[in-house]
VOGU-3710 file (C-alpha; in Angstrom, 3 decimals, decimal comma):
1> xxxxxxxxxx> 3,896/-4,110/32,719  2,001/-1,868/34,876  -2,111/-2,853/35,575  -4,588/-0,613/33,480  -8,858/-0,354/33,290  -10,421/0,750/30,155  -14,017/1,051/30,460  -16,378/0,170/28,012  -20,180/0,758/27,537  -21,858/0,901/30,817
11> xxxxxxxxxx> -19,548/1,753/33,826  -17,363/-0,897/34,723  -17,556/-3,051/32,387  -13,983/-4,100/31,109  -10,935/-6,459/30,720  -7,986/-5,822/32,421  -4,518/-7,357/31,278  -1,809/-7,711/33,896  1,788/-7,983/32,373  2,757/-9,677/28,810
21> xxxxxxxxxx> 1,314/-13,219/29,606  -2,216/-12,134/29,029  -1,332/-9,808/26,170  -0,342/-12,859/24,152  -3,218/-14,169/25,517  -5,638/-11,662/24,004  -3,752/-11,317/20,842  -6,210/-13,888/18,988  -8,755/-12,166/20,111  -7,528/-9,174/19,313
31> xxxxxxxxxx> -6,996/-10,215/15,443  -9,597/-12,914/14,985  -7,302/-15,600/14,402  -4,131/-17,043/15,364  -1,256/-15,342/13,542  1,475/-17,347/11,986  5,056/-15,920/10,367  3,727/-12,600/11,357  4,552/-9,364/12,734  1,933/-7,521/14,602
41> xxxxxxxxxx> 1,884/-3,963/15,966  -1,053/-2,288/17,886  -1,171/1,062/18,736  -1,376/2,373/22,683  -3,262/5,331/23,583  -4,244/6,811/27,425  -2,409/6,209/30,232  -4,519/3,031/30,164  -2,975/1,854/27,393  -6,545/1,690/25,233
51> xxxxxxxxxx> -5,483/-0,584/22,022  -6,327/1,606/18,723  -5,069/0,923/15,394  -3,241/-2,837/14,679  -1,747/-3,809/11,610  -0,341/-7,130/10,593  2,560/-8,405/7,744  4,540/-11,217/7,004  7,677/-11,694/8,280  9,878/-11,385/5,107
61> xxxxxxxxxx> 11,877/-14,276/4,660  15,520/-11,902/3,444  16,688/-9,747/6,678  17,885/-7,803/4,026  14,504/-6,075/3,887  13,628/-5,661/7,524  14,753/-2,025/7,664  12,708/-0,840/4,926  9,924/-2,808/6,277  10,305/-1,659/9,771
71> xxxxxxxxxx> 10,603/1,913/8,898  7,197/1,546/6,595  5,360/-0,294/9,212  5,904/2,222/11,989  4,775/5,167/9,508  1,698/3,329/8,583  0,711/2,555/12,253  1,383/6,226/13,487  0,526/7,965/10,176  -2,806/5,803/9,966
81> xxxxxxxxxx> -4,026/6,356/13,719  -3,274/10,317/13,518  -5,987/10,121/10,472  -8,262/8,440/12,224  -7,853/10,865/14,904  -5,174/9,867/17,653  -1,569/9,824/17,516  -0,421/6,860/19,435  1,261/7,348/23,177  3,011/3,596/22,551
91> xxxxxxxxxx> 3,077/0,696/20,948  3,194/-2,890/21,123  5,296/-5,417/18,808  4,883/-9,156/18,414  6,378/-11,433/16,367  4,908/-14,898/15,353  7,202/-17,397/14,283  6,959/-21,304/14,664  10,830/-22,868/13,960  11,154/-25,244/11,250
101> xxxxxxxxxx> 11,729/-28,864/12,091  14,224/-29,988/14,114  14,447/-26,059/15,460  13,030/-24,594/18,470  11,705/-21,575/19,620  14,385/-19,684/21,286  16,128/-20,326/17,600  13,495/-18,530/16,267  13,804/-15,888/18,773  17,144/-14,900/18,769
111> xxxxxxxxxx> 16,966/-14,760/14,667  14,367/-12,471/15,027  15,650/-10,320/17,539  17,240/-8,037/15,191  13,702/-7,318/13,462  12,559/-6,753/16,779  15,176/-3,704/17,498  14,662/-2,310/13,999  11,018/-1,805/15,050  11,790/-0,911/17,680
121> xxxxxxxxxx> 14,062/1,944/16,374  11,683/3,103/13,915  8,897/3,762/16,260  11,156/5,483/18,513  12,487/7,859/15,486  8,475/8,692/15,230  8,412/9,725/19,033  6,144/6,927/19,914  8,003/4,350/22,358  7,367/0,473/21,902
131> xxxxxxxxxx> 6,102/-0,763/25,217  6,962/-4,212/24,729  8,072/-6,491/21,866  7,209/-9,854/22,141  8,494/-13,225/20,306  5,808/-16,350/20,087  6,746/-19,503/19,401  6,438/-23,224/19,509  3,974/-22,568/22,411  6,233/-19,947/24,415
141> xxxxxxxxxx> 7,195/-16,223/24,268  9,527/-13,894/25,251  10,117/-10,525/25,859  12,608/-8,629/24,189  12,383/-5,341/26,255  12,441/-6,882/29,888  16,123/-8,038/30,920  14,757/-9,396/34,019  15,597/-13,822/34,064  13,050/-13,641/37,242
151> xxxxxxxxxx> 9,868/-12,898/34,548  11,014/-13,476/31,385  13,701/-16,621/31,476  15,683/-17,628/28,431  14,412/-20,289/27,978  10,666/-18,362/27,685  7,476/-18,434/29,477  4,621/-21,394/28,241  1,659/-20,195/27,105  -1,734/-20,274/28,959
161> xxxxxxxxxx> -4,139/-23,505/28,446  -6,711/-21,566/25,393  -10,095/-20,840/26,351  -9,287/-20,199/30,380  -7,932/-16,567/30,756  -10,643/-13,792/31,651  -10,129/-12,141/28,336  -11,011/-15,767/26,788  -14,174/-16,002/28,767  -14,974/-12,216/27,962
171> xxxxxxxxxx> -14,623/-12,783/24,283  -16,941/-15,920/24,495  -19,888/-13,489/26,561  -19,273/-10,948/23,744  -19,542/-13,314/20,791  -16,014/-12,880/19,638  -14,893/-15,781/18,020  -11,442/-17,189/16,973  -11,425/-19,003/13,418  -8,204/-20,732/13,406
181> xxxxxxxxxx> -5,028/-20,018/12,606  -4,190/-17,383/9,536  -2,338/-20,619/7,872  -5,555/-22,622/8,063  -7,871/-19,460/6,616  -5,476/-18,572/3,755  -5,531/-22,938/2,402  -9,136/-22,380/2,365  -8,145/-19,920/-0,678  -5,440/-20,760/-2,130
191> xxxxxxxxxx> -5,137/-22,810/-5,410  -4,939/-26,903/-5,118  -1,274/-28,510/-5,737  -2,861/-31,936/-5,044  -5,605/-34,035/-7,083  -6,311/-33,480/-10,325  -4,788/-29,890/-11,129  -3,484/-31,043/-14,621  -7,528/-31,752/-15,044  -8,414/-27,923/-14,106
201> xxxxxxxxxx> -5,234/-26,741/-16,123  -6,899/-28,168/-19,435  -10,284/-27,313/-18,488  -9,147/-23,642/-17,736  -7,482/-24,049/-20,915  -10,177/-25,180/-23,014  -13,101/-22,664/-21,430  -10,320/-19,891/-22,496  -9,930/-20,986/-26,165  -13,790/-20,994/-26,383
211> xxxxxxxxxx> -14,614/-17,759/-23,920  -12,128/-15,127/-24,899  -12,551/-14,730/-28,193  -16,348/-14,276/-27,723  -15,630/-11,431/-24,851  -13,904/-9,404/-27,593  -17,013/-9,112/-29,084  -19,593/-6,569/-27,084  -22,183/-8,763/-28,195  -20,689/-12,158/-27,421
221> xxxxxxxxxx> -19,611/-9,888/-24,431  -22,656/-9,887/-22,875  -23,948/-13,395/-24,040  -20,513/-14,735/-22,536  -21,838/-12,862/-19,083  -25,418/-13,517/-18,725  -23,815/-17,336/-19,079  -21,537/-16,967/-16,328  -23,840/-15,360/-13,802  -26,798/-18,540/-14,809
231> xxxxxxxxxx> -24,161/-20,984/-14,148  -22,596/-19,412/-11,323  -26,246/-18,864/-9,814  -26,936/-22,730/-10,698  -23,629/-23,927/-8,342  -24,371/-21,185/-5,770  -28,116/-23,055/-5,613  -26,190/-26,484/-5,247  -24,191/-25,565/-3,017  -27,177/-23,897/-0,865
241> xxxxxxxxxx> -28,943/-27,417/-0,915  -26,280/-30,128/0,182  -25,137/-30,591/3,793  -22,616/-29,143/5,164  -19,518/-30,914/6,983  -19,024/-29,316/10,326  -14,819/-29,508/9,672  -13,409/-26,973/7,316  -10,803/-29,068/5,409  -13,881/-31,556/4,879
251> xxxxxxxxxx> -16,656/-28,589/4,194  -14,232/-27,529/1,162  -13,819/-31,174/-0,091  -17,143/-31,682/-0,066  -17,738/-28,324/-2,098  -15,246/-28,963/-4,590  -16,762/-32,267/-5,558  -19,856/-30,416/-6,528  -18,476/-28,317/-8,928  -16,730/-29,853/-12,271
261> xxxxxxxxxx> -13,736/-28,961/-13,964  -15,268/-27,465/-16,891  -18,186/-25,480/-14,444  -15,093/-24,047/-12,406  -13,269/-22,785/-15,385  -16,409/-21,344/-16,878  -17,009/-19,162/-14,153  -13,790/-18,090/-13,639  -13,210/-17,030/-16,983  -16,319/-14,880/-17,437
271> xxxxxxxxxx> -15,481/-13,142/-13,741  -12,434/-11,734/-15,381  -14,887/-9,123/-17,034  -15,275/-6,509/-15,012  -18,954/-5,505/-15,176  -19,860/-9,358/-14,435  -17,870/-9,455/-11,548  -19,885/-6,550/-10,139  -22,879/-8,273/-11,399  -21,641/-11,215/-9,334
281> xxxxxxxxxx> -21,232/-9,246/-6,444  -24,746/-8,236/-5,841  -24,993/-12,019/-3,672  -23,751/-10,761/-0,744  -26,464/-11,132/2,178  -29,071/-13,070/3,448  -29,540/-16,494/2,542  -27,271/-16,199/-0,633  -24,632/-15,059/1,439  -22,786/-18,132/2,703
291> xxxxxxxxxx> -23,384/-20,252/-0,468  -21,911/-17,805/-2,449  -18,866/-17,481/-0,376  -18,378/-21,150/-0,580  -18,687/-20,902/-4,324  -16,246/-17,917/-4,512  -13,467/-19,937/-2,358  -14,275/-23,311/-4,310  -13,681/-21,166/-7,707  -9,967/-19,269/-5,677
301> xxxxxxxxxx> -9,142/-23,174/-4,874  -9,617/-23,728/-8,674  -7,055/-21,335/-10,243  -4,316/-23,739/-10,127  -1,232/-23,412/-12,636  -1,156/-20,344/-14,790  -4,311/-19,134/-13,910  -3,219/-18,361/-10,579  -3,954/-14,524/-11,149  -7,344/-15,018/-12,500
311> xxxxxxxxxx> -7,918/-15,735/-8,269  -8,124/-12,230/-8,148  -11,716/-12,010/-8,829  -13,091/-14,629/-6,778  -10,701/-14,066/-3,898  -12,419/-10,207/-4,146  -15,517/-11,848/-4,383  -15,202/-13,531/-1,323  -13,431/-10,786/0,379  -16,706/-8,609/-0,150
321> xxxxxxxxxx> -18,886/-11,290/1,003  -17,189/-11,708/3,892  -16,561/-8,272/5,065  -20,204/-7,557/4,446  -21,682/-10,458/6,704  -19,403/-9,256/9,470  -16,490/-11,285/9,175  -13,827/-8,510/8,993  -10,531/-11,322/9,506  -11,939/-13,461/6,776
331> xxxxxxxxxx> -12,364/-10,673/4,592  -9,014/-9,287/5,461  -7,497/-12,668/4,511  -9,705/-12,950/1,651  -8,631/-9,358/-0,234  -4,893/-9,697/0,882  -4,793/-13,166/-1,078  -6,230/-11,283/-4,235  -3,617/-8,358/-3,862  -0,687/-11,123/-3,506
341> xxxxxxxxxx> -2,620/-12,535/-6,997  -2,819/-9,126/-8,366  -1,156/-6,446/-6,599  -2,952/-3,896/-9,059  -6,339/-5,258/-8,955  -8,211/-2,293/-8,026  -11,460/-3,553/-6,404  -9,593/-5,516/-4,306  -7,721/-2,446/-2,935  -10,378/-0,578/-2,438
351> xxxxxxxxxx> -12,391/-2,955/-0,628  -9,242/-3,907/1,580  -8,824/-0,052/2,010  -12,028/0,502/3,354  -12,111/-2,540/5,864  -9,001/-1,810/7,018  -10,520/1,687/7,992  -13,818/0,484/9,693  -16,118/1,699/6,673  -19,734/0,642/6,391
361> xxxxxxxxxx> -20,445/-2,081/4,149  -24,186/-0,646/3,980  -23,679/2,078/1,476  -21,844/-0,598/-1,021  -24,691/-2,798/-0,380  -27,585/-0,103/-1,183  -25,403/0,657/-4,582  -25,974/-2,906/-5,526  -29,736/-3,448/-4,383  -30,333/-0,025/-6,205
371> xxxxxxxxxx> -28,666/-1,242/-9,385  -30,404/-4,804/-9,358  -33,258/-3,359/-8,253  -33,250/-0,687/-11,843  -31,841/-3,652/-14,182  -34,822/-5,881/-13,060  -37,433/-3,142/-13,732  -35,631/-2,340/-17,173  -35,718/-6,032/-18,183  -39,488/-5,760/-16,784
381> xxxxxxxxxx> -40,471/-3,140/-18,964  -38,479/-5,373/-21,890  -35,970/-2,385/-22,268  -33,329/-5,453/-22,136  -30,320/-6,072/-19,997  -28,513/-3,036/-18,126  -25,902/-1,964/-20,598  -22,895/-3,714/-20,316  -19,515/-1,852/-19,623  -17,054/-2,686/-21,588
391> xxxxxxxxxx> -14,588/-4,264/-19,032  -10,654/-5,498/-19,660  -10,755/-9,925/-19,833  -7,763/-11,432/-18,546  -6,555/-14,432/-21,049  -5,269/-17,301/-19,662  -1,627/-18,087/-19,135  0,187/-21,116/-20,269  3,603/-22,628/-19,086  3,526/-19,528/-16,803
401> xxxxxxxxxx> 3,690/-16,855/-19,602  0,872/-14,158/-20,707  -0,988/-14,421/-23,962  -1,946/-11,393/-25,609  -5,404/-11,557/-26,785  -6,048/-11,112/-30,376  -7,125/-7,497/-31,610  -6,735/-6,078/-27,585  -3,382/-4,308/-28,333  -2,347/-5,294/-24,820
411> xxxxxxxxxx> -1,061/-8,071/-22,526  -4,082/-9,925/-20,849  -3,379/-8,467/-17,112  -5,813/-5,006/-16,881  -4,125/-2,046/-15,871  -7,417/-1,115/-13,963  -10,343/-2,920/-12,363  -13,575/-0,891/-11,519  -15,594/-1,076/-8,409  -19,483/-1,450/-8,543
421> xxxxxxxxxx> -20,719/1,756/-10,247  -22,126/3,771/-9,700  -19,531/5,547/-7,029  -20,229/5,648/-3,852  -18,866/6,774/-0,688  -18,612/4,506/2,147  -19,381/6,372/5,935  -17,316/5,531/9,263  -19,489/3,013/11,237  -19,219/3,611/14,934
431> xxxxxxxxxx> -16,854/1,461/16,810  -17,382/0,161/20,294  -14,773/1,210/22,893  -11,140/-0,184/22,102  -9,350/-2,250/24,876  -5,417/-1,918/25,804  -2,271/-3,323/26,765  -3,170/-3,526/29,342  -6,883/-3,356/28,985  -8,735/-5,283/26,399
441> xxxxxxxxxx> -12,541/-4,585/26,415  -15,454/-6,050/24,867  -19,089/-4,675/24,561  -21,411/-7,347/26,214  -23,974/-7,573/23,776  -24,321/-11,366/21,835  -22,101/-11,022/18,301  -20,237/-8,171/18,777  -16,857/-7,555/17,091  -13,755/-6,560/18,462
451> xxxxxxxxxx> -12,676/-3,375/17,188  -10,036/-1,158/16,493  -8,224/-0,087/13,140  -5,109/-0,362/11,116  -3,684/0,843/7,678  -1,527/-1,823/6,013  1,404/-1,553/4,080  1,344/-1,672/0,517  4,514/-2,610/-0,636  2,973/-5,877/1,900
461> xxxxxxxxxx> 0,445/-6,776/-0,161  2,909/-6,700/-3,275  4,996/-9,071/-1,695  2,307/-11,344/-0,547  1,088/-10,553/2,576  -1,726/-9,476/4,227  -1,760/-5,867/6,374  -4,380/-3,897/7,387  -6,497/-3,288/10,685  -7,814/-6,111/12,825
471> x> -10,925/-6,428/14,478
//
């Protein structure tokens, strides 16, 4: 792969990547993370190969579906960067595959060679030509567009030693951080299936009996919600005031032992109404910011059995935290989870939609200062509570089947999910200069994020992963 400069801020400031080595090599900093069972595809643009849009899906487990997914993945890419201004000139594809045990890496390779063509393919029947396509794993990759043994052997090329390539030590001068791999940010979400789950299961089960009944009620309604939001406040304040472990595995352990059974499913039963999740939502900066996203991923870990699409509204929850203190891949990660819990859960979609196309948070976050803001001076002036919306509860599932809730006329899953009100529309924030395939650049300023955008694919997040643009 030919040499390329891509300039970015003041003149001659950039990152130059020479040949497929040091694109794999950027690729975590081009995400945020460290992809696993993935497929990845940035878009190319310039003769310097400037990196644009990105998007990134599970592999799906049936080759079956690999046309159809190829052929949707390509459209979103292309379709996604002509909206936000560009149509691609090329495009680069890797997939991120560790083998199971026992297997190895050119196993994995060759298996997913034919996914590689199909992309392939379908990019070419769009007019944009893949550049490379790339395989990664079990510490090597390979190239599936260069026949040449000399550069690309079978048996793969090794991967560099982390943290010593140029782009590494850019990223590190720019603030750009990697968190981990995507397998080690989604268990930080994702429900418990060790220690005591049956526990949870009856506590969820209990708090259900005792809350639903009362939310059918628009007075018990809003007593059911100012409840949720004091208790939910009181953990968010015990969380703020105990250490924190420096490892995340032991940080999370340490957070779920603060919170009881019975607290856990109390919260996570009143955040199924709408208008307190939006309530809920209003912690999302400043101090309260980071002990309410450990709350909101303590009360995801929590929605074990059954209740594993009442996730949806804490996963969201932590999505918008995330997203809105700057951490674009853990939001990402954060609102694909929810969609994979609730494919229809519309706050989560339109929070993923407007990360994914390098929105503003600001504009979501005035919405909710200017709505505390006129509920506190209501409640001042002892006009009472800011009315309460009636929202849609979920009721909790048993033995893996709905119950429909008593007088609702309807199964316990909403068909709809509101965003804050009242409306608002979110503004484009500018984006630094991209960097390419050849040239990866980062602004040199202290916490800057890499940027670039990407649309993801729906029928993704239906089938339980996560797509949209990385950072």
């Amino acid at each position: 792969m030919n040499s390329h400069r891509e300039p970015t801020g003041p003149a001659d400031e950039q990152v130059t990547l020479r040949g497929p080595a040091e694109l794999v090599d950027a690729l975590p900093y081009v995400l945020g993370f460290h992809p696993t069972d993935s497929i990845v595809m940035v878009a190319l643009h310039g003769s310097s190969g400037r990196f644009g849009g990105r998007l990134r899906l599970g592999i799906p487990r049936a080759a079956q579906e690999w046309p159809a997914v190829a052929k949707q993945l390509a459209e979103c890419l292309v379709e996604g960067s002509e909206r936000r201004g560009a149509r691609p000139d090329g495009i680069v594809v890797f997939l991120c595959q560790d083998p199971p045990e026992g297997g190895t890496g050119r196993q994995v390779m060759e298996r997913l060679r034919p996914l590689a063509q199909r992309l392939r393919t379908a990019c070419g029947t769009l007019d944009v030509p893949v550049y490379e396509a790339l395989c990664i794993s079990d510490g090597r990759f390979w190239s599936y567009c260069c026949p040449d043994a000399r550069c690309c052997p079978p048996e793969g090329n090794p991967l560099g030693v982390p943290g010593t390539s140029a782009m590494a030590a850019a990223a590190a001068y720019a603030g750009i951080h990697v968190r981990g791999t995507l397998r080690e940010m989604e268990a930080r979400l994702t429900p418990w299936t060790a220690g005591d789950t049956a526990g949870q299961v009856r506590a969820l089960d209990a708090a259900g009996s005792a809350i639903v009944p009362r939310i059918l009620d628009a007075q018990g309604r809003q007593q059911v919600a100012a409840e949720t939001l004091a208790l939910a406040e009181q953990l968010r304040r015990r969380l703020a005031e105990a250490e924190t472990a420096t490892g995340w595995a032991e940080a999370d352990a340490a957070d779920d032992r603060l919170i009881s059974h019975e607290e856990a499913a109390s919260v996570i039963l009143g955040l199924q109404d709408r208008t307190t999740r939006d309530r809920a939502a209003e912690c999302m900066e400043g101090p309260d910011a980071a002990p309410a996203l450990r709350l909101w991923r303590a009360l995801a870990r929590r929605c074990v059995g059954g209740y594993a699409e009442h996730a949806a509204a804490p996963l969201t929850l932590a999505g918008w935290v995330a997203w809105s203190t700057g951490d674009e891949p853990g939001a990402r990660v954060a609102l694909g989870l929810a969609l994979r819990a609730d494919p229809g859960y519309l706050f989560a979609r339109l929070l993923h939609q407007a990360c994914n196309d390098g929105l503003d948070p600001e504009d979501l976050r005035i919405c909710l200062r200017t709505e505390r803001t006129e509920r506190e001076t209501r409640e001042a002036a002892g006009e009472g509570a800011a009315r309460h919306e009636p929202g849609r509860p979920r009721g909790p599932r048993r033995r893996g089947r709905r119950v429909r809730l008593v007088g609702a006329g309807r199964t316990s899953r909403p068909s709809r999910s509101g965003a804050p009100k009242p409306p608002v529309t979110l503004r484009k924030k500018p984006r630094p200069a991209a960097a390419g395939p050849a040239a990866v650049s980062s602004r040199r300023r202290p916490g800057a994020r890499a940027a670039g955008s990407r649309r993801g694919a729906q029928s993704g997040a239906q089938s339980g992963a996560q797509s949209g643009r990385q950072p």
